[in-house]
C-alpha positions as CSV (number, residue, x, y, z in Angstrom):
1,X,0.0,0.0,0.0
2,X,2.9,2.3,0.9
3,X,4.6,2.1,-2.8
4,X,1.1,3.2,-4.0
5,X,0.7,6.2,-2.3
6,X,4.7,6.8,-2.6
7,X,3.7,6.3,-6.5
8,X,0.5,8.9,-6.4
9,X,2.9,11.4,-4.5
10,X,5.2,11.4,-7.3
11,X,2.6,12.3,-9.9
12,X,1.6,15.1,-7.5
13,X,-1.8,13.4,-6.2
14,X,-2.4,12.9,-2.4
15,X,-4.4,10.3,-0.8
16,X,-7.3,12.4,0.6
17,X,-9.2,8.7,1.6
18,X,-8.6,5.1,2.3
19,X,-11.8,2.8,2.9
20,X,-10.8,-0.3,4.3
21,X,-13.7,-2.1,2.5
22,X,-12.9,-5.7,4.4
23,X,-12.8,-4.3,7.9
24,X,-15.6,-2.0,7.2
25,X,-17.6,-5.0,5.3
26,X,-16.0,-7.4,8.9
27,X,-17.1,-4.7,11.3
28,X,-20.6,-3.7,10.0
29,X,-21.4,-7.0,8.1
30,X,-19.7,-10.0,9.9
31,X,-19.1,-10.6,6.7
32,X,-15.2,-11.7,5.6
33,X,-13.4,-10.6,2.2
34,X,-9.9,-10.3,0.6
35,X,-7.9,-7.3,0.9
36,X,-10.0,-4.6,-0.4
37,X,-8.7,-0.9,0.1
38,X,-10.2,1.9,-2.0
39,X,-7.8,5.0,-2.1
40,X,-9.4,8.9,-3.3
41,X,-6.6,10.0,-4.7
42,X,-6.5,13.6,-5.8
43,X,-4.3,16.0,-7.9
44,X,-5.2,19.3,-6.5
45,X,-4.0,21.3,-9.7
46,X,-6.0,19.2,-12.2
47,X,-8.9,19.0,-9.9
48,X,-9.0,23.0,-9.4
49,X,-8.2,23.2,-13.4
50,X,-11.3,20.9,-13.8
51,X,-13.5,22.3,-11.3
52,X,-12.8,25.9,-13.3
53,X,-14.4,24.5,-16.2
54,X,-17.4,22.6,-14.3
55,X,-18.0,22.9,-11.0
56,X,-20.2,19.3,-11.1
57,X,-17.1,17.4,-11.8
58,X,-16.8,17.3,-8.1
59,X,-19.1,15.2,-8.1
60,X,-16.8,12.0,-9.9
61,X,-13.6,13.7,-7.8
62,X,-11.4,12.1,-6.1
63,X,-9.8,9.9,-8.4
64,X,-10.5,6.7,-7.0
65,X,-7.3,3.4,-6.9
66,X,-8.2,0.1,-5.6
67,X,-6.1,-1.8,-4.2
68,X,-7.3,-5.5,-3.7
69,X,-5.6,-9.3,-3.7
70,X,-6.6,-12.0,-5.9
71,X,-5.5,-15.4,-4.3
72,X,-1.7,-14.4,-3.8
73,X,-1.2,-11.4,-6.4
74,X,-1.9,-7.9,-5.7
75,X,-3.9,-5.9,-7.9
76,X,-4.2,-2.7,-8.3
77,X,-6.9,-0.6,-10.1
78,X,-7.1,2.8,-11.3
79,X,-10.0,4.6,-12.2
80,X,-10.3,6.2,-16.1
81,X,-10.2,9.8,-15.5
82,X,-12.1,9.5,-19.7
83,X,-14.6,8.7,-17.6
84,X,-15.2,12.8,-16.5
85,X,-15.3,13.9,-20.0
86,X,-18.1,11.1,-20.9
87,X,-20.0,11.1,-17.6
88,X,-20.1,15.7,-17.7
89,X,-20.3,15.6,-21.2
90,X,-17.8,19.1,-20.9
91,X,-15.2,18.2,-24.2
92,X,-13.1,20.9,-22.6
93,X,-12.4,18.5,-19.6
94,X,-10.3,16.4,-21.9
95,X,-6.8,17.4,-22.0
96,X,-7.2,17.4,-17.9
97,X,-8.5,13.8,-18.2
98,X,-5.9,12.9,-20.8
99,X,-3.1,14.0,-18.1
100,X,-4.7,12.5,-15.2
101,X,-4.6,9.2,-17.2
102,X,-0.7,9.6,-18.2
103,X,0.0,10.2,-14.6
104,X,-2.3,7.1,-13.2
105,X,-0.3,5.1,-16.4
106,X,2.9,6.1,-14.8
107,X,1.8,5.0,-11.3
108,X,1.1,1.6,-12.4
109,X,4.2,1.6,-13.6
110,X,6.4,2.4,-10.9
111,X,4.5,-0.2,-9.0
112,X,4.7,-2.8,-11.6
113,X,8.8,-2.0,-11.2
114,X,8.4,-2.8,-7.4
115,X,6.2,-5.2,-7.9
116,X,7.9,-9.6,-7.5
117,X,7.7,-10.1,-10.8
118,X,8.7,-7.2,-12.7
């Protein structure tokens, strides 16, 4: 989880949540899951840029990264900032989402370099 957020940092996006969804689904639910944590990662500049030209996009903000395990592997999960553009239907959103998404691309792949079989 650590290399994740280290990863975000570097891209300039902080981790303004993390929902434990296993102990929250444990606590509430008695119900038992696999590691399941859902980071809200946000890049304030991009977000402010975005909010200038729609003030509803806060409504799809933070960017959210899950971070899950599948038997033995971790995997992690970014959402498509693409999605913005389609979901506000504000075409001028899109050279925001287009950078959000090279700097989520470059977080996986500074994870993928940490990662045991990379």
């Amino acid at each position: 989880m650590q290399i994740v957020g280290e990863a975000l940092a570097e891209q300039g996006f902080g981790v303004l949540t993390e929902i434990d969804v296993r102990a929250t689904l444990r606590t509430k639910l008695d119900v038992a899951m696999e590691e399941y944590v859902i980071l809200g990662a946000c890049n304030p500049s991009l977000a402010h840029r975005a909010l200038e030209i729609d003030r509803r996009i806060g409504l799809l903000l933070p960017c959210n990264v899950v971070v899950r395990t599948v038997g033995d592997t971790t995997v992690i999960e970014a959402m498509d900032p693409e999605m913005l553009v389609q979901q506000s239907g504000t075409t001028e959103l899109e050279p925001i989402a287009l950078e959000a998404r090279a700097s989520l691309v470059a977080v996986m792949k500074t994870v993928g370099k940490h990662s045991p079989a990379a």
